[in-house]
N, C-alpha and C positions, 0 to 999 in steps of 0.2 A: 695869398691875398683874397680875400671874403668879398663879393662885389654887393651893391645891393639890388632888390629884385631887378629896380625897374631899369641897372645896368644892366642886369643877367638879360633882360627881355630883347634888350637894344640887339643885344651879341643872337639872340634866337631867331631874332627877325632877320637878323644878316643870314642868318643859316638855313631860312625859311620853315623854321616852326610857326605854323600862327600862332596868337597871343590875341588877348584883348586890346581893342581901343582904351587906351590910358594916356595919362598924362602926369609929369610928377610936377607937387606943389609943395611951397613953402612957408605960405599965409593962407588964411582961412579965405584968403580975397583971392588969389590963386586959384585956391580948392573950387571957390565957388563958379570962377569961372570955365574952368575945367570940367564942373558938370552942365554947365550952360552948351559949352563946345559941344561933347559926349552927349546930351538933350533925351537923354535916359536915365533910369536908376542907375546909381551907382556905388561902387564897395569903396572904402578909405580904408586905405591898408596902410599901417606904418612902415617904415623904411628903416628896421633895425636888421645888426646884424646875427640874430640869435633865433631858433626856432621854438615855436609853441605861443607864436604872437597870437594865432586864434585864440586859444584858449584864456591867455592872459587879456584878451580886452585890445588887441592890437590891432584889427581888423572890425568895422564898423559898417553900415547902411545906409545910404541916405534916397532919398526917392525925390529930390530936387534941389535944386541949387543951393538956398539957404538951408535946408538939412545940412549939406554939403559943410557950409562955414560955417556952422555951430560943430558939426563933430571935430572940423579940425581942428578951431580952435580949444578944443576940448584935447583932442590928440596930442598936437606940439607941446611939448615940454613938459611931454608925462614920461613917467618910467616904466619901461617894458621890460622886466626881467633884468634888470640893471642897466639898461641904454635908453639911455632920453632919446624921444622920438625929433627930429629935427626936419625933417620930409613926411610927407604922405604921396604917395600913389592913388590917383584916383582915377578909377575904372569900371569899364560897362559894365553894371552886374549882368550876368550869365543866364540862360535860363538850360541850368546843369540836366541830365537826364541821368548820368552815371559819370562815375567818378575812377579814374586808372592809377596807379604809382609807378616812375617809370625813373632808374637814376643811372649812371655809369660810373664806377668809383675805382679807387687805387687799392685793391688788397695785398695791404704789404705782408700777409704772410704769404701767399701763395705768388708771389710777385709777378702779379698779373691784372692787368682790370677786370673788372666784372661786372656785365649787366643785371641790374634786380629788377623785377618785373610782377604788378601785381594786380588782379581785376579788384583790388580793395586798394580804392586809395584814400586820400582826406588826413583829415587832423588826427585820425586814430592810427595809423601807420604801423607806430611805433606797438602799439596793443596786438594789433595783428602779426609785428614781427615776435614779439614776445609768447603772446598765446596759442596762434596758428603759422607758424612758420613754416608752414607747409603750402601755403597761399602765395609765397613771393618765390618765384621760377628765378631762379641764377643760371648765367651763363657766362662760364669763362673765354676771352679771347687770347690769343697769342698775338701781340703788340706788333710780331714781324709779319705774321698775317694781313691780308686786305681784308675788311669785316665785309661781306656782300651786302647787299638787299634781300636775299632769298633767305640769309640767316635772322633778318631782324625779323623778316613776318616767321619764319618758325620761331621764334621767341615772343612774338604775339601770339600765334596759334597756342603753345604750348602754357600762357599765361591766363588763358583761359576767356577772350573775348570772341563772340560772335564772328562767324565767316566772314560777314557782311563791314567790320571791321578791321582784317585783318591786314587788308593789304595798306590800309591811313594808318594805322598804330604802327606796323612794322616802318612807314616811312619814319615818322615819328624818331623810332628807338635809331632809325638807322643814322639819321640828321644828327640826332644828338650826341651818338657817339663821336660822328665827325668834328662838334665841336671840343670835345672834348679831347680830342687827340688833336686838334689845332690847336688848342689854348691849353695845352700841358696843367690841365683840370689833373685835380685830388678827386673832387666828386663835379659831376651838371647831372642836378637832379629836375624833374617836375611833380612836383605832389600838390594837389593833383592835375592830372592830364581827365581834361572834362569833354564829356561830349554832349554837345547842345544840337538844336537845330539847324544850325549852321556848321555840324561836322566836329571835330577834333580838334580841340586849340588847350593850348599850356595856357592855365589856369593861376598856377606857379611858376616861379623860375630862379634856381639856384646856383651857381658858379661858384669853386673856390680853386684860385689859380696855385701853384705850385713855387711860392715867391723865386725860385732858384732860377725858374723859366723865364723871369720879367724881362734878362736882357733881349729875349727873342722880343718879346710886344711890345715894341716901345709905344704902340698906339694903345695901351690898356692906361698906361700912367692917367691918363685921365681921367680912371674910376677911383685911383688912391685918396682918399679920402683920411684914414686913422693915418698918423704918428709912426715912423716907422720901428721907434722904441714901445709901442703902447702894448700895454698888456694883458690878458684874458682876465677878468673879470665876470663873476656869478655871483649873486646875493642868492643867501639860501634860509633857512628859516630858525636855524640855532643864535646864540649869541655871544660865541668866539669866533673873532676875524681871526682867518688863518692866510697867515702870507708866506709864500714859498720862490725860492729862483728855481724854479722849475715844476714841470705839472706830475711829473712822477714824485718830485719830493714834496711838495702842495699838499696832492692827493694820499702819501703816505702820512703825512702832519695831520691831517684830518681826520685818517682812522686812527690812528697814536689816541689821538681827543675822543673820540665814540669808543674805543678801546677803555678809556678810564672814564667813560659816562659821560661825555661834554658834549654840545653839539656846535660844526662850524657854523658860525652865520654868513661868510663868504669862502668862495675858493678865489684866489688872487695868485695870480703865478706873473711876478715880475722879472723871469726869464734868467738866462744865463750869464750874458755880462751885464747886469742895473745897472745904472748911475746913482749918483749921492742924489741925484734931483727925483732921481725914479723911485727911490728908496721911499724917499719924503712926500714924494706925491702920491705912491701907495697907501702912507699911511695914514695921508691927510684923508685919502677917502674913504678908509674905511671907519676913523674917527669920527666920520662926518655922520655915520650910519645909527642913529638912537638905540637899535635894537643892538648894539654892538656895545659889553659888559668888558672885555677882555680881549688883548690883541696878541697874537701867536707870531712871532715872526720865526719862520723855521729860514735859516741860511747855512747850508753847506759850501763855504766858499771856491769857485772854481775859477770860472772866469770872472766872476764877479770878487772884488774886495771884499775883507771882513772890515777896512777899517773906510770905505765910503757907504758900506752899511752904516756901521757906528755913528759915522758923522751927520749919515741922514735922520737917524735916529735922533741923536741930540738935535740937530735943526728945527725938528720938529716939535722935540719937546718945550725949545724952548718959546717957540709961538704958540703952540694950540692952546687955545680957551677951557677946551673940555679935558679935564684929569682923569685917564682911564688907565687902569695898570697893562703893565704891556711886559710882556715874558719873551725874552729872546734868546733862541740858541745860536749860537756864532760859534763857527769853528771852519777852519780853509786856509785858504792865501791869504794871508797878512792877520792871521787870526791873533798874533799876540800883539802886534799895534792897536786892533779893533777893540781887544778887549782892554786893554791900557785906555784907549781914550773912555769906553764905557765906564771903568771904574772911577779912571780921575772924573766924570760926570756926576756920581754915586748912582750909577746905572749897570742896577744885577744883569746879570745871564749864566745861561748854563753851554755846555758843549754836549750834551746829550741830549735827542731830540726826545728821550721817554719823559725824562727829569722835566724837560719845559714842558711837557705837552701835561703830564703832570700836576706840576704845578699850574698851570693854565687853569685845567680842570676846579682844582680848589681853589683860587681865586674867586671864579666865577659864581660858585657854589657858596662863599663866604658872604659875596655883594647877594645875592639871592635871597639868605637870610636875615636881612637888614630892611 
């Protein structure tokens, strides 16, 4: 379960990491008075569940109140990376001196958590894991182990911050792990962990709980917010929607497509048991999408039906307004009823995922030249 920041922040307070003065809003009348409260600059950061909101325009300025409500209003009910923003966060702007990256995560291959730890942090993270990976200090723990204090400043020391630092960073690294082994966290990351005048304070704040562990917390349920059917979604910059029950088969649908020269315009993984509603609601959004020429539905039937695919498929087709050709591979449990209802629809499909991904391709390529 993905929390958002300013739950993440709630839970870092409980565990005494500082954090900014903040406040979450849902009207630009909120906003405004949230910076009135806060009676400083302040950052409007949207409240999605996806990262590279900086980049994308998700994080804004304001230096007074009605700044404040004009950027919200500007914010709510835009699209960040495919999630309409529906909150903002509004908090003290900072006056940053240097910037840390500091996360605790699950590595499942070494089946162990791991600290990552790095005097670069910010919006580039990902560049510096990429380019200089040599910058971000890992430290594995043994889960049956107690993590000390003495080990989180040697993993500051060794991360490369100032003496003068090291013994606030190492609390830091140490506090966070603790939440993180209490809330049966995947990752609680902070990027970045900034140091201002006022010391070391989480700047960021990220939690994703381990859904399997929810019957432990029953005090989190009150950060559930998504659907407990909902599914991963990404808009991406090609013009085949690609839809898959699963994100290994998702992601193999979408090289199939760049494989025969196509590019996806979403990744959409509607999971391992769909519904006929889930199928349909799928399809409706990515119908919805203008830059979308052509729709890929990859389904290997598992837990999922072939024939409440079919049926969401027909559902659909027979409401949507927009005509877009739609290439389905079906093949699974109930794969010869799904494909019976397909046909008696006069709705093609294949059973091999190259053949649709294939034709996908030349679909697309034929609407192209028109």
């Amino acid at each position: 379960m993905k929390i958002h920041e300013y739950q993440a922040k709630e839970i870092f307070r409980e565990g005494k990491i500082p954090t900014p003065q903040s406040i979450m809003a849902e009207t630009p009348e909120e906003a405004q008075k949230a910076a009135l409260t806060i009676n400083k600059p302040v950052a409007i950061k949207s409240q999605v569940l996806i990262g590279g909101r900086g980049k994308a325009g998700g994080i804004k300025f304001a230096e007074n109140p009605p700044e404040a409500y004009q950027i919200t209003e500007t914010l709510l009910g835009s699209d960040i990376r495919g999630e309409t923003v529906q909150k903002v966060l509004v908090e003290e702007m900072l006056d940053i001196q240097d910037e840390f990256y500091l996360s605790v995560a699950v590595d499942r291959s070494a089946r162990k958590p791991i600290i990552m730890a790095s005097k670069s942090g910010g919006v580039d993270i990902e560049e510096v894991a990429h380019k200089t990976p040599e910058k971000i200090f890992k430290y594995y723990l043994d889960p049956l182990d107690e993590f000390m204090p003495y080990q989180a400043r040697e993993i500051a020391r060794k991360m490369g911050v100032t003496n003068d630092l090291i013994s606030s960073v190492g609390g830091i690294i140490w506090k966070l792990y603790q939440i993180f082994k209490k809330y049966d966290a995947n990752i609680a990351e902070i990027n970045p962990l900034v140091l201002t005048s006022k010391g070391i304070i989480a700047a960021d704040a990220k939690l994703d709980i381990d859904d399997d562990s929810l019957y432990r917390h029953r005090d989190l349920a009150r950060f559930k917010t998504e659907p407990s059917d909902e599914f991963a979604y990404v808009k991406l910059d090609g013009d085949i929607a690609v839809i898959g029950n699963g994100a290994g088969l998702t992601l193999t649908g979408m090289d199939m497509l760049k494989l025969y020269g196509g590019k996806p315009a979403t990744f959409l993984d509607i999971g391992g048991g769909a519904s006929q509603e889930n199928i349909a609601r799928a399809l409706n959004l990515v119908i919805s999408n203008p830059q979308v020429k052509v729709v890929f539905l990859n389904v290997l039937g598992g837990i999922t039906r072939a024939d409440d695919v079919a049926n969401g498929v027909i559902s659909v087709l027979e409401e949507t307004k927009r005509e877009i050709p739609l290439v389905i591979r079906l093949t699974g449990t109930n794969e010869e009823e799904g494909q019976r209802i397909l046909t008696e629809a006069g709705v093609s499909y294949e059973t091999s995922m190259e053949a649709a991904a294939r034709k996908a391709v030349e679909l697309c390529n034929e609407l192209s030249k028109n």
